[in-house]
C-alpha positions as CSV (number, residue, x, y, z in Angstrom):
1,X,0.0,0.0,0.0
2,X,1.3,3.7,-1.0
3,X,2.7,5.6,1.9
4,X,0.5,8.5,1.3
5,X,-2.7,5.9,2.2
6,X,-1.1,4.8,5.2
7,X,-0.8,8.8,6.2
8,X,-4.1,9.4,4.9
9,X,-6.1,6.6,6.9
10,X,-3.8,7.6,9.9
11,X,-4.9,11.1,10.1
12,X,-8.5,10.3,9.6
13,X,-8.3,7.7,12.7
14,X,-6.3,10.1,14.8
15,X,-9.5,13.2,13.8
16,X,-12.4,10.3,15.1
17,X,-10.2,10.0,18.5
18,X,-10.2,13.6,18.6
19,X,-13.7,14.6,18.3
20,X,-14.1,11.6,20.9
21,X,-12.2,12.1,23.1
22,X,-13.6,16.1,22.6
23,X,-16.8,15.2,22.8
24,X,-16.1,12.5,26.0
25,X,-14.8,15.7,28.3
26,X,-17.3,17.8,27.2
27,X,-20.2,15.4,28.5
28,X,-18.1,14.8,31.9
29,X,-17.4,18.7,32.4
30,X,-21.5,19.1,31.8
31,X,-22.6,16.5,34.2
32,X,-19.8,18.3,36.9
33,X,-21.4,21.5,36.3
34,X,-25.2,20.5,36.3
35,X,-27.1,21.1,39.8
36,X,-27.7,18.3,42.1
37,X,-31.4,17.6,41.6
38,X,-33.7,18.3,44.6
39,X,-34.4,15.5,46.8
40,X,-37.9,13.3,46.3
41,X,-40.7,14.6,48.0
42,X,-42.3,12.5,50.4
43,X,-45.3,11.1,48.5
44,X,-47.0,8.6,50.9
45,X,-50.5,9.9,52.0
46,X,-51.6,8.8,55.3
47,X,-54.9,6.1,55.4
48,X,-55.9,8.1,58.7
49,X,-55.0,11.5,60.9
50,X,-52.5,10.8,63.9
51,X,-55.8,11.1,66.2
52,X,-57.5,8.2,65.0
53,X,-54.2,6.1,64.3
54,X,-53.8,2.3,66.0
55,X,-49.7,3.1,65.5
56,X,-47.7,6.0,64.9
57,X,-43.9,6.1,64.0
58,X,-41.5,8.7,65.4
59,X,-38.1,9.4,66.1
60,X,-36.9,8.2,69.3
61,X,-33.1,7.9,70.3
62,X,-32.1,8.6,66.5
63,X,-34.0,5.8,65.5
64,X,-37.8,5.3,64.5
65,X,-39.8,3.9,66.9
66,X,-43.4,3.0,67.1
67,X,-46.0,4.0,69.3
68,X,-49.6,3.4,70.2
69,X,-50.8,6.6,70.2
70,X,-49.0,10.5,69.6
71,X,-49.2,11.8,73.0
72,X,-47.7,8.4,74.4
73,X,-43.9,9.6,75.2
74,X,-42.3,6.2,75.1
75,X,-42.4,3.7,72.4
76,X,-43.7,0.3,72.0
77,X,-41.2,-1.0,70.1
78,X,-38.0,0.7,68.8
79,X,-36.6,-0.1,65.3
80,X,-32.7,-0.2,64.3
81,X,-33.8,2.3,61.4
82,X,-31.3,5.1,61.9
83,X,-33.2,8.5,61.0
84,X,-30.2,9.7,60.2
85,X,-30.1,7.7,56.6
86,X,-33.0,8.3,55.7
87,X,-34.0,11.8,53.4
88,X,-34.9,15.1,54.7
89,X,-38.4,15.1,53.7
90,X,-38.7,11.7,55.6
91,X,-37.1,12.8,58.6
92,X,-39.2,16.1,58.8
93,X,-42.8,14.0,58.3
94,X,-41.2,11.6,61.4
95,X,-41.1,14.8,64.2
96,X,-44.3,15.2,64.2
97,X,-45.3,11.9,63.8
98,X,-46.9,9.4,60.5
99,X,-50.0,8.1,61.1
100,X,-50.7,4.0,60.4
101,X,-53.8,2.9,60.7
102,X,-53.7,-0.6,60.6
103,X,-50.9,-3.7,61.7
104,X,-50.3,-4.5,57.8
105,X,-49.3,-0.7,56.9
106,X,-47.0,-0.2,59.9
107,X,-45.2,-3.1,58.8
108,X,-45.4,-2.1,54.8
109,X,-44.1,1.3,55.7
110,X,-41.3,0.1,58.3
111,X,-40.2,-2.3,55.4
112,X,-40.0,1.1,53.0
113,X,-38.4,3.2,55.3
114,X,-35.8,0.4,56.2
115,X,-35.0,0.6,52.9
């Protein structure tokens, strides 16, 4: 094959890596630069108000706990779900307290948050 091929084919691979390797940085240095998206919003709805709850879950000791009702001040069982790892808008719904109404949702919504 003629030298001038050789230089020709050459130059065209070395162009592709180029605009790759371009086009690689400039996708990394965009995703750097882009905002941290905003934390989920808590969506779960509550099946009852904390007044006519059977269980409500609450932060105690830096963990969540469950109680029987929301004036009680100590828990009827105490979870090793850290409130610390969970997200804020969880953590902010758990000071004042998430209503369950029933045996089956305290145990759906422990498995969620555990999670």
């Amino acid at each position: 094959m003629k030298l001038w091929m050789k230089l020709a084919g050459m130059g065209l691979l070395m162009s592709a890596a180029a605009v790759c390797a371009v086009s690689a940085i400039g996708g990394i240095a965009s995703a750097a630069r882009s905002e941290p998206s905003p934390a989920a919003e808590f969506d779960y709805v509550p099946s009852c108000s904390l007044s006519e709850a059977e269980y409500v879950l609450r932060e105690y000791e830096g963990c969540i706990a469950v109680f029987a009702s929301v004036a009680d001040t100590s828990p009827v069982s105490l979870t090793d779900i850290e409130v610390a790892t969970l997200r804020d808008a969880d953590r902010q719904i758990l000071k004042t307290g998430l209503a369950v109404s029933n045996r089956e949702e305290l145990l759906t919504l422990l498995e969620d948050l555990g999670t």
